[in-house]
C-alpha positions in Angstrom: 74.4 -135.1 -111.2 75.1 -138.0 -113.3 75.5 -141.3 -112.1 76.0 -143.0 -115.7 78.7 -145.9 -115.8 80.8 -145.8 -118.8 81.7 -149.4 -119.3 85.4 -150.1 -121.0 84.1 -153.6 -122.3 87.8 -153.9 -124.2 89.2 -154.0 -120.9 86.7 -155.7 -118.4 85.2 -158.1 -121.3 87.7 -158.8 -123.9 86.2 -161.5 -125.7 82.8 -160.8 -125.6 80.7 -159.6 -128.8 81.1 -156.1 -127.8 84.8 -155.9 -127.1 85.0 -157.7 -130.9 82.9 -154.9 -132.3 85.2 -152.1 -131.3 88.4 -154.2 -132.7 86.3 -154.3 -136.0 85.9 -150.5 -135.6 89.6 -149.9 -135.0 90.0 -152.6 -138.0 88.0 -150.0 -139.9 89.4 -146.6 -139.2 93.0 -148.7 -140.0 92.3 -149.0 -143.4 91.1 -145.4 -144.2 94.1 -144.6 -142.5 96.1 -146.5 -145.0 96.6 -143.4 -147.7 96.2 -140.7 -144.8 97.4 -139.9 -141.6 94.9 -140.6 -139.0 96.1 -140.2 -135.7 93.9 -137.6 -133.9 90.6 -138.9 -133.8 87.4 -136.8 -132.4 84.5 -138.7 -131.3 80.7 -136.9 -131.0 77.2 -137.3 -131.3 74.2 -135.3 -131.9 73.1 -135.2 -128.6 74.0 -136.5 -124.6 73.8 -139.4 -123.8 74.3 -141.1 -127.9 77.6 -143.0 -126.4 80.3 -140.8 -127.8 82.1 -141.4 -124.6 81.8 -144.9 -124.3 83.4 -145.3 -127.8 85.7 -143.2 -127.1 87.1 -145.0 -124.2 86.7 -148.4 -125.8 88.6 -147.9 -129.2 91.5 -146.4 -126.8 91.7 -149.7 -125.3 91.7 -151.3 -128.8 94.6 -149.5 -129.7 96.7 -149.6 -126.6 95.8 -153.3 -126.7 97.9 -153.4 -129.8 100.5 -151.9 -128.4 100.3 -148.3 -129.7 101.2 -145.4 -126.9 97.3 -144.2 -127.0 95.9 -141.4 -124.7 92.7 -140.0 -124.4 91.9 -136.2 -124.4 88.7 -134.7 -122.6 87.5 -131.5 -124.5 84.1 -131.7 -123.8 84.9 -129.1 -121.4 81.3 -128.0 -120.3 80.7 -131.3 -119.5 83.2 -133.4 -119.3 83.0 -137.6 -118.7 86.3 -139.0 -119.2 87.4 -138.5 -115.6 84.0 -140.4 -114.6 84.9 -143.3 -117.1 88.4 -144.1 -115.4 87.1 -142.8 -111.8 89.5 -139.7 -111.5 89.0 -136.7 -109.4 89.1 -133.7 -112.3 91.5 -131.4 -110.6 94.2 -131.1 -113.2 94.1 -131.1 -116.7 93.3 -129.0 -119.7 92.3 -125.8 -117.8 95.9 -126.4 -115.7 97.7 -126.2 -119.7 95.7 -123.2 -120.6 95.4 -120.9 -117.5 98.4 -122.3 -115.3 101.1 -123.1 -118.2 101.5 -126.0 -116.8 103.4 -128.2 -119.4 102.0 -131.2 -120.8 103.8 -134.1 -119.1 102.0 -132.3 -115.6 98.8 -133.0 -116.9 99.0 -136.5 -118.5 97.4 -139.2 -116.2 97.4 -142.8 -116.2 94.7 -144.7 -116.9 93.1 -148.2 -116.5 94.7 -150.4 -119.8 98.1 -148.8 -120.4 96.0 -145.4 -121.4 96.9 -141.8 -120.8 94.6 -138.9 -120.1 94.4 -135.4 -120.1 91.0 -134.6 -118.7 89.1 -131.1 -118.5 89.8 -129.9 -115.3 88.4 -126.7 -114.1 85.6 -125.4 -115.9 86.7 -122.4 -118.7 84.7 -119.3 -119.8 84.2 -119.5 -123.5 85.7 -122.9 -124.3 84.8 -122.1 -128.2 87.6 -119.2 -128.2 89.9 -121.7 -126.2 90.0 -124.5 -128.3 90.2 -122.1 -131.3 93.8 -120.7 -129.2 97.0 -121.3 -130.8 97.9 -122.9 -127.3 95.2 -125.7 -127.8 96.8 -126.7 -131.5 100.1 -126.6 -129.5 99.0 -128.8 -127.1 97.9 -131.1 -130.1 101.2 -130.7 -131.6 103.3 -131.8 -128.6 100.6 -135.0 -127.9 101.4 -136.1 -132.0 105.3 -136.0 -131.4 104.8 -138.4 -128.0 101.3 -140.5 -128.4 100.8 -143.1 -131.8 96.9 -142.4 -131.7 95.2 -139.1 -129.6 91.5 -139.6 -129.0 89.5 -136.4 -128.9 86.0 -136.6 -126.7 84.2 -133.6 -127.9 80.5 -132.1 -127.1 77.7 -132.9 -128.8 77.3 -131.2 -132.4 73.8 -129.8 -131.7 74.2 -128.8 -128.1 77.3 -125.6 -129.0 79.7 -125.0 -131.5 82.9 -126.5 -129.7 82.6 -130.1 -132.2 83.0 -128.2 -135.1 85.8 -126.3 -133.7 88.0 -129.2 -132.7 86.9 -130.9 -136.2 89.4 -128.4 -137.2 92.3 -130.0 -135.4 91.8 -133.5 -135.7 92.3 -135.8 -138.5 88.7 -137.6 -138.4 85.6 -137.3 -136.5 83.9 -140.5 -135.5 80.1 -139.6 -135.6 78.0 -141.8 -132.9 74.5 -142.3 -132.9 72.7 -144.3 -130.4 70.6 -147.5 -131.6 66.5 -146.8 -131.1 67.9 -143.6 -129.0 69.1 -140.6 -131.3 66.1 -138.8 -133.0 66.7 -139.5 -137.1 65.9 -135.9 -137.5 68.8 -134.9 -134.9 71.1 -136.9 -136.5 70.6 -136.0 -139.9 71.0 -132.7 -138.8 73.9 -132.9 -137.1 75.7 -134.5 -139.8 75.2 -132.2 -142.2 76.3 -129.3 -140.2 79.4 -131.2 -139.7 79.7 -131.5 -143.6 78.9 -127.8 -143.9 81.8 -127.4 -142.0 84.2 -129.7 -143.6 85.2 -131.7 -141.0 86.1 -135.2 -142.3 84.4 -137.5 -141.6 84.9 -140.8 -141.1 81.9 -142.8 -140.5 79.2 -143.5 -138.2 79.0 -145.8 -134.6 75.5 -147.2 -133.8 76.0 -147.3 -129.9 73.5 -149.5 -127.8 72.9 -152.2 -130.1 72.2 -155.5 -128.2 75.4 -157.9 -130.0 72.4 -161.0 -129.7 70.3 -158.9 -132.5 70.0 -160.7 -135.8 72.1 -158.7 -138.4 73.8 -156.5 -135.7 76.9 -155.6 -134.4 77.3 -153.8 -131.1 79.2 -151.1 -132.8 78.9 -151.3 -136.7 80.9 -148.7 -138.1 80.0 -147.4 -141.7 81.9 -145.2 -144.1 79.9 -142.6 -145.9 80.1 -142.2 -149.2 78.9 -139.9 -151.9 76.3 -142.9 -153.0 75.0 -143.2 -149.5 74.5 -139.5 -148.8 72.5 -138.8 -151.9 70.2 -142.1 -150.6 
């Protein structure tokens, strides 16, 4: 069992170096939004534990912090975090949608910060042919017509295929790596299966960085482009 706390710095902290970071990440994503709709976002990592959670949860702040309707969406569904990070039991949520047709406004939480949730719920057999479902790009559908900016919290990329699924549905893919953590090998890998798979994109998070390093952010958010992959 995990006993991890996911800390919503944007929230508990807001002007400390951290809380600043994500703003400058939201500040980021904002202006590659500029020429493209970017309102589902999809956060993952390579592996456990990289803080794809934890960003996940703080750039929701950001944005509901600026007053945009913002809610967060749990579809790591074999293990699943958001209801940990706002300390909700995980007794109705996705599964409710999918197996009880329960309609979306009887699964939407409230959350600390003025943010809404749908979390997991019960566990599913074969979430990859779930989130593939018509009913799950309905549900996204339905959450684009109500929310200014969806957040997606997705598995891992190496751990099963479910990332690259949801890439599918999303409009970008925040890719997090943890700071001194996350194996170069892993990530490299992970990134280019994402590429392999089209999903877009658009940059990468270096989680765990201490905001009192020389030449660091907490948080500094990078755009690929064609220069830097070829490097």
């Amino acid at each position: 069992m995990e006993f991890f706390e996911y800390r919503n710095v944007v929230i508990e902290n807001p002007n400390s170096l951290e809380a600043e970071a994500y703003r400058k990440l939201e500040l980021n994503i904002r202006m590659l939004g500029l020429d493209k709709d970017l309102k589902v976002l999809q956060t993952t990592s390579p592996s456990p534990k990289d803080g794809k959670t934890t960003t996940a949860i703080n750039l929701a702040a950001v944005y509901a912090e600026r007053g945009l309707k913002t809610i967060i969406v749990d579809l790591d569904l074999r293990r699943p975090k958001i209801h940990r990070a706002f300390h909700k039991a995980n007794d109705v949520g996705f599964y409710d949608y999918i197996v009880d047709d329960k309609k979306i406004e009887d699964i939407i939480l409230k959350g600390e910060g003025n943010i809404d949730l749908i979390l997991s719920g019960e566990r599913l057999s074969s979430p990859h042919i779930v989130l593939q479902s018509k009913k799950t790009l309905d549900m996204i559908e339905q959450l684009k017509s109500i929310y200014d900016v969806i957040i997606v919290d997705s598995p891992p990329v190496l751990s099963v295929t479910d990332a690259f699924v949801i890439s599918k549905i999303v409009d970008g893919v925040i890719f997090v790596v943890a700071f001194n953590q996350t194996k170069k090998d892993e990530a490299k890998v992970a990134l280019e299966q994402l590429q392999d798979k089209k999903a877009n994109i658009l940059g990468t998070v270096f989680a765990n960085v201490n905001p009192k390093m020389s030449g660091y952010n907490y948080n500094y958010y990078y755009r690929e482009t064609e220069e830097d992959e070829e490097q």
